[in-house]
C-alpha positions in Angstrom: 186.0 27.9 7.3 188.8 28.1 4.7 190.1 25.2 3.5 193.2 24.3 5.5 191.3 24.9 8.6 188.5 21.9 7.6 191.5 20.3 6.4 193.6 20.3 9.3 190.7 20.1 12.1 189.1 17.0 9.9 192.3 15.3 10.3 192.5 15.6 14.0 189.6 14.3 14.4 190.7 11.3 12.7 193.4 11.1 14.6 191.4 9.0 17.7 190.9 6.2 15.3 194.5 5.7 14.6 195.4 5.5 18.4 197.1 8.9 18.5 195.6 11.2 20.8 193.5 14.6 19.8 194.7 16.4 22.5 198.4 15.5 21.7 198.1 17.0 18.2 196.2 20.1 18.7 198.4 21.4 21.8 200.7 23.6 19.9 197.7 25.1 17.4 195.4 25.1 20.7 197.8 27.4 22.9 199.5 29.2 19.6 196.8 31.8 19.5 195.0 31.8 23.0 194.3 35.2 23.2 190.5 35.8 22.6 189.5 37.9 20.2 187.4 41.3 21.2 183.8 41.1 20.7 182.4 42.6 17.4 180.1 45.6 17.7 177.3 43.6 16.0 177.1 39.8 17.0 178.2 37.7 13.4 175.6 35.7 11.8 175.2 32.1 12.3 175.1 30.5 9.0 172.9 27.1 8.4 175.7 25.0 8.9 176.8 26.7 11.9 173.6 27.0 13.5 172.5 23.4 12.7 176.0 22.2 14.4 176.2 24.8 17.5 172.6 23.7 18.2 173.6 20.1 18.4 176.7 20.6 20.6 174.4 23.1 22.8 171.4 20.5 23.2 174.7 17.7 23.9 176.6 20.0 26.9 172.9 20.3 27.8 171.8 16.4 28.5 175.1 16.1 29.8 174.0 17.3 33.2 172.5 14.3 34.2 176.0 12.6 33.9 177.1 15.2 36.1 174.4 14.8 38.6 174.6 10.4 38.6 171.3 10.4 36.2 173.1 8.8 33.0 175.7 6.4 32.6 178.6 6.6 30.7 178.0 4.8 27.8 175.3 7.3 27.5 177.6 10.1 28.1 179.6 9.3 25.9 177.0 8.5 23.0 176.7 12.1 23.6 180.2 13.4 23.3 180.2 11.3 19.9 177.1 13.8 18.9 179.8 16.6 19.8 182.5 15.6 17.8 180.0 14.7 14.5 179.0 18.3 15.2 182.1 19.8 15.0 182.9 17.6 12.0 180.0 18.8 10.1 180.9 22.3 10.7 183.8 22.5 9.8 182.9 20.7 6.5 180.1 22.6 5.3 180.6 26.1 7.2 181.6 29.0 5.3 183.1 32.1 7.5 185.6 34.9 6.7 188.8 34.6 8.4 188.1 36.2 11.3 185.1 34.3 12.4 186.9 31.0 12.1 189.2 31.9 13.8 187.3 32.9 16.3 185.1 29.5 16.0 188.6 27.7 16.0 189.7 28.6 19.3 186.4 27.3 20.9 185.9 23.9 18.7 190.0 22.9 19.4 189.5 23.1 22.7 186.0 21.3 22.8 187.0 18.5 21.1 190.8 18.1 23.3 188.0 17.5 26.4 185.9 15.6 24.2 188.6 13.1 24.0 190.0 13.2 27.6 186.2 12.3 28.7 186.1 9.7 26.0 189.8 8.6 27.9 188.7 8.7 31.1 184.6 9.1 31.5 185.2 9.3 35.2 186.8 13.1 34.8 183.3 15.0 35.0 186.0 18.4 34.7 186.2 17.6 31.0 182.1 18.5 30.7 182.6 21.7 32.3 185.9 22.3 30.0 183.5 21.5 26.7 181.2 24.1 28.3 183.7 26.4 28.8 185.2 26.2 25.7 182.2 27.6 23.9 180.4 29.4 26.3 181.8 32.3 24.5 179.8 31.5 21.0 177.0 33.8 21.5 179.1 37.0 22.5 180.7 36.9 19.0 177.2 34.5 16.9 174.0 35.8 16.7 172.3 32.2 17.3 168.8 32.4 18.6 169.5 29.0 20.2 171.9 30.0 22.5 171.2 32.9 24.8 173.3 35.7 24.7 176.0 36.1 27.5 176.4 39.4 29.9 179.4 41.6 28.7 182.3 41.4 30.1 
């Protein structure tokens, strides 16, 4: 990630701890450039950081089925979506990718983490899991990441 990207994501996701709301901040950069980008010919590599990170955000949407299905409570659930955000912190402090690619990885982490903090606002909105979900279910169409199986075309 270059550096006003780590810059400018690491300082939204300070921005719960001062009382002002992620979601708030990121709607403009969120929406500015929503268009998704074509799939590359050849799936990108994952570099370590981005692997290590992805991995724990997958392994996080994944245990946070049982909240959907009554088997975990919230504190749990959101122990979890703390996992989520660290994840996303750590990528985008120690991930290196050419422009393209984080831009690419921008417009699935912004959007991850603007649900990330509605759940944390509200844990009773289970939509917010399936918005995380969403949000990167399109990682392995553009990352070659053997932990995350790779999608049908579109």
């Amino acid at each position: 990630m270059n550096i006003a990207s780590r810059v400018f994501l690491l300082g939204m996701l300070a921005l719960p701890l001062s009382g002002v709301s992620f979601a708030q901040h990121t709607h403009h950069a969120a929406h500015s450039d929503t268009a998704p980008a074509p799939a590359p010919a050849a799936r990108w590599p994952a570099d370590d950081a981005l692997h290590d990170g992805m991995g724990r955000i997958h392994v996080a949407l994944e245990e946070l089925r049982h909240y959907e299905m009554g088997h975990m409570d919230a504190t749990m659930a959101l122990d979890r979506v703390g996992l989520i955000e660290q994840a996303a912190a750590d990528i985008f402090a120690k991930c290196k990718l050419p422009e393209e690619r984080d831009a690419v990885l921008h417009r699935m982490l912004v959007p991850l983490l603007a649900a990330a903090d509605k759940l944390k606002a509200n844990p009773a909105d289970m939509a917010q899991v399936q918005a995380m979900r969403d949000a990167v279910a399109d990682y392995p169409r553009y990352f070659a990441d053997p932990g995350w199986a790779t999608p049908p075309a579109h």
